[in-house]
C-alpha positions as CSV (number, residue, x, y, z in Angstrom):
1,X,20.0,30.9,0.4
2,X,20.9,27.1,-0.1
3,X,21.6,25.7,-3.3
4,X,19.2,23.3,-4.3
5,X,20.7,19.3,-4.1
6,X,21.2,17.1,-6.2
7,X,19.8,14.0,-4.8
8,X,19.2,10.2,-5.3
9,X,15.8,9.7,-3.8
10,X,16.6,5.7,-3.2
11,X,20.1,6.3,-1.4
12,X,19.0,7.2,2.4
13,X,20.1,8.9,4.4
14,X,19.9,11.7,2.0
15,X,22.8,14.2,2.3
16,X,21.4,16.8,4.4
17,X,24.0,19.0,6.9
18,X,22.2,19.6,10.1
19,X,22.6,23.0,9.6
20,X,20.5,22.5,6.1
21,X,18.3,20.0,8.1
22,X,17.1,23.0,10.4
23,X,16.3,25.6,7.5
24,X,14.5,22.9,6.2
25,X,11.1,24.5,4.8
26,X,9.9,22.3,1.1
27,X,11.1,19.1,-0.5
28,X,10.2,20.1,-4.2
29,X,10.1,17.2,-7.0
30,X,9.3,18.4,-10.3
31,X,8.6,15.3,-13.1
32,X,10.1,12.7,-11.5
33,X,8.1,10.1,-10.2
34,X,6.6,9.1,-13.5
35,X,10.0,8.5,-15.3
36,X,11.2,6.5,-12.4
37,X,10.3,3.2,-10.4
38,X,7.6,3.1,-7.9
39,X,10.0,2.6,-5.7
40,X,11.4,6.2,-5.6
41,X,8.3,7.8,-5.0
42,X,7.5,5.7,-1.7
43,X,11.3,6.6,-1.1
44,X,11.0,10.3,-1.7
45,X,7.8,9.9,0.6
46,X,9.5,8.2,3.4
47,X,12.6,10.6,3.3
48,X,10.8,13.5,3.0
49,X,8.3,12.0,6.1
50,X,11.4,11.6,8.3
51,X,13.3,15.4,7.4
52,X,10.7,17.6,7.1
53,X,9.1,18.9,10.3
54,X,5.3,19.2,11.2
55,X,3.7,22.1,8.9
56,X,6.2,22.4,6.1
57,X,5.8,21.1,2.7
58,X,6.5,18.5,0.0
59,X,5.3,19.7,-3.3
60,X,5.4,17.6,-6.5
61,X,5.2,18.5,-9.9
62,X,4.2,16.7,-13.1
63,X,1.4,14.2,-15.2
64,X,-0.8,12.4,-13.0
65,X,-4.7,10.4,-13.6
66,X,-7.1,10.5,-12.0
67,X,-9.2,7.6,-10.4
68,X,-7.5,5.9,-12.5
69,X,-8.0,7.9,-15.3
70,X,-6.1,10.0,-17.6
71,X,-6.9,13.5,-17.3
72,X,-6.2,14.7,-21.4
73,X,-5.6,12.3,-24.6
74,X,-1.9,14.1,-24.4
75,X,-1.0,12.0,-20.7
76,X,-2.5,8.6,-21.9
77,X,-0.2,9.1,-24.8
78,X,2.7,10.3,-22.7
79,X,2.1,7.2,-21.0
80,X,2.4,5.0,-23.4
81,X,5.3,6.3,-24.5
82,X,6.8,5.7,-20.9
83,X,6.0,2.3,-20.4
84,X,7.2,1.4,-24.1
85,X,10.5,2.8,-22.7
86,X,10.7,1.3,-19.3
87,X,7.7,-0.8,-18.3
88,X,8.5,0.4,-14.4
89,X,7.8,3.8,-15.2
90,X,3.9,5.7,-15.7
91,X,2.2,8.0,-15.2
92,X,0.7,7.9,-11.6
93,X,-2.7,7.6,-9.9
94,X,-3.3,10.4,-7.8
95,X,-5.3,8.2,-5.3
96,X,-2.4,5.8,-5.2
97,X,0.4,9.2,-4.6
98,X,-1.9,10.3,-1.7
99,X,-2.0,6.7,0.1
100,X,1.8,7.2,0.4
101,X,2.0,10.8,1.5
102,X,-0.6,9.7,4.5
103,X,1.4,6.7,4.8
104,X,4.5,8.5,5.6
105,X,2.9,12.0,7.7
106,X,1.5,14.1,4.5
107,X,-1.6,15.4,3.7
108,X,-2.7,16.7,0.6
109,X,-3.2,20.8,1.2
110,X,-4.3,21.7,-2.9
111,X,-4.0,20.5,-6.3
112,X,-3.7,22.8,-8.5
113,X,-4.2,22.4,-12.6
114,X,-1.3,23.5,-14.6
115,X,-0.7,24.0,-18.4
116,X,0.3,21.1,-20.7
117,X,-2.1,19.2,-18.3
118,X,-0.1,18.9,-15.6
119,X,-1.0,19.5,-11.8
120,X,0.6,20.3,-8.6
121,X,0.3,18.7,-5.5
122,X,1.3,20.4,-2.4
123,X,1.3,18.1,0.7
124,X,1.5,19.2,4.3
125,X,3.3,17.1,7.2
126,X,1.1,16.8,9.7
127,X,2.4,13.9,11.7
């Protein structure tokens, strides 16, 4: 089995062996995209749209609202706390996550709740 990579979402190409390329089955990001720029999550969207292959899977991991909304007290603090240390970074609006998995071939399959308030997202590539 494949070690997992260590990898800077906003560097593309990512550094992906054709041979990796082909085993290719989940991009998995777990509490990233809220302690990091915008910017990497559109870039983890569009590198994930562009190596994964129809029907596998992008799943990500972490703190997210809800219509705008924070779904616990906990995550509106955690918040805080995030933009007190980097102004770019948040936690992020679902709605506004799932504009950029369509955006680049994704669509969400399930959310599922997880302790400390935390969901999962599992996105399909359909295009």
């Amino acid at each position: 089995m494949p070690k997992p990579l260590d990898i800077d979402v906003t560097k593309s190409p990512w550094p992906i062996t054709l041979k990796l390329l082909d085993a290719l089955q989940v991009i998995i990001s777990i509490n990233m995209i809220h302690i990091a720029p915008w910017e990497c999550a559109e870039a983890l969207f569009k590198e994930s749209g562009k190596l994964l292959n129809y029907g596998k899977f992008l799943i990500l991991y972490g703190p997210f609202k809800i219509e705008d909304k924070h779904i616990s007290e906990s995550n509106e603090l955690f918040d805080k706390s995030l933009k007190i240390q980097n102004n770019d970074w948040g936690v992020r609006n679902l709605e506004k996550v799932n504009k950029e998995a369509i955006i680049n071939g994704f669509q969400q399959k399930q959310l599922i709740k997880m302790p400390a308030n935390n969901l999962t997202l599992i996105y399909k590539k359909v295009s």
